[in-house]
C-alpha positions in Angstrom: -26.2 -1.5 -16.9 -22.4 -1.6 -17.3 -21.7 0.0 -14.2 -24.1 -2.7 -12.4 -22.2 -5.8 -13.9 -18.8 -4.3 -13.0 -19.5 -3.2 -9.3 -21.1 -6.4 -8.6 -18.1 -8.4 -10.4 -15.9 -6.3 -8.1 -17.8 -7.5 -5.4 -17.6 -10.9 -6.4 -13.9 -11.2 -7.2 -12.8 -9.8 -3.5 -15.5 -12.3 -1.9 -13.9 -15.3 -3.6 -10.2 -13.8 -2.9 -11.4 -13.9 0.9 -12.6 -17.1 0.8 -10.0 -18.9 -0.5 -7.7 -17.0 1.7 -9.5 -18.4 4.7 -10.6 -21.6 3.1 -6.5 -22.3 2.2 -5.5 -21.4 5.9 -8.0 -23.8 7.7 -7.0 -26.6 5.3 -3.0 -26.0 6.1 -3.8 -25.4 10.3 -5.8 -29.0 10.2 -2.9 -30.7 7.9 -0.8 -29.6 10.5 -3.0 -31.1 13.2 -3.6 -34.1 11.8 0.1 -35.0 11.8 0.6 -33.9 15.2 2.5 -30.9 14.8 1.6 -27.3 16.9 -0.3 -25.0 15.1 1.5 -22.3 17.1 4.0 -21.6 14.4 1.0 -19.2 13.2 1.4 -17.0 15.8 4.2 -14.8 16.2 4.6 -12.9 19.2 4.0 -9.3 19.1 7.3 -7.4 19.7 6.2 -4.1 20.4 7.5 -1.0 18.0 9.5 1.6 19.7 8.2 4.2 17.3 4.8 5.7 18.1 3.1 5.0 15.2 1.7 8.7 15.0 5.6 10.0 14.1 5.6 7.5 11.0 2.1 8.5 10.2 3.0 12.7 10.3 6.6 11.6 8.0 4.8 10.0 5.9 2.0 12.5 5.2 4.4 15.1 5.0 6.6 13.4 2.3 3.3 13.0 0.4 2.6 16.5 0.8 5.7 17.8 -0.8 5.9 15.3 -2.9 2.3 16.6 -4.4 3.6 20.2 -4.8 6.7 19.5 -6.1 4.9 17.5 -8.8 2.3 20.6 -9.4 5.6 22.4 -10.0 7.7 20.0 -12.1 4.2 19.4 -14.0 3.4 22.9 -14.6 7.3 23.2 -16.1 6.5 20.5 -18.2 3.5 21.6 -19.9 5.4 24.9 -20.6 8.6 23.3 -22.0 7.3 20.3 -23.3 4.3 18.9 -25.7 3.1 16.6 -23.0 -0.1 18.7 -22.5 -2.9 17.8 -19.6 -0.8 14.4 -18.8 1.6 16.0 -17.4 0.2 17.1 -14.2 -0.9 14.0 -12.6 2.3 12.0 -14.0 4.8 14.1 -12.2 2.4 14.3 -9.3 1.8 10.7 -9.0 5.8 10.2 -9.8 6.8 12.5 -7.5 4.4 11.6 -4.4 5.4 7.9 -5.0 8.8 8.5 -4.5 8.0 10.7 -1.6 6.3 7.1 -0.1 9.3 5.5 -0.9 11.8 8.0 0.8 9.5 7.8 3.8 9.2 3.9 3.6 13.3 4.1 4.0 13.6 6.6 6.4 10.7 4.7 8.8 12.8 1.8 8.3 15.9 3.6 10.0 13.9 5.0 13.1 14.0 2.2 14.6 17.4 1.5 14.8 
């Protein structure tokens, strides 16, 4: 019965996120139209990437790749060496594969330029 009440809370919390996203953003767009300003200031033009997206896709799935193994590793080294036990696989491979993201965040960042 649990299981029930939370999916369909889940459900319910994302449905009322979206609405008042959209909700909030039609109120704002006609507040701008009523005082006569353009609504255009919504719409950025799309300045096209020189990057293929594919390139940032394979660096970042490779940095998450290492990063999981080197996090099997360094978690495997601390379960020998320390008395972390069980937790210390998926903390040094969640650690580990989020700072992978983050290198790749910076080094998509610098492709571009």
């Amino acid at each position: 019965m649990e299981g029930v009440l939370v999916s369909m809370s889940f459900f319910i919390v994302i449905f009322g996120i979206v609405y008042l996203y959209f909700s909030t953003r039609h109120k704002e767009r006609m507040a701008l139209i009523d005082k006569g300003i353009d609504a255009s200031i919504f719409f950025t033009p799309k300045t096209p990437s020189t990057t293929p997206v594919w390139k940032i896709l394979i660096l970042n799935l490779s940095l998450i790749s290492m990063g999981v193994g080197l996090g099997i590793i360094i978690g495997s080294v601390l379960e020998k060496f320390t008395v972390m036990g069980d937790a210390a696989y998926p903390a040094s491979v969640f650690l580990v594969s989020g700072l992978g993201l983050l290198i790749g965040f910076f080094l998509t960042k610098n492709i571009d330029k």
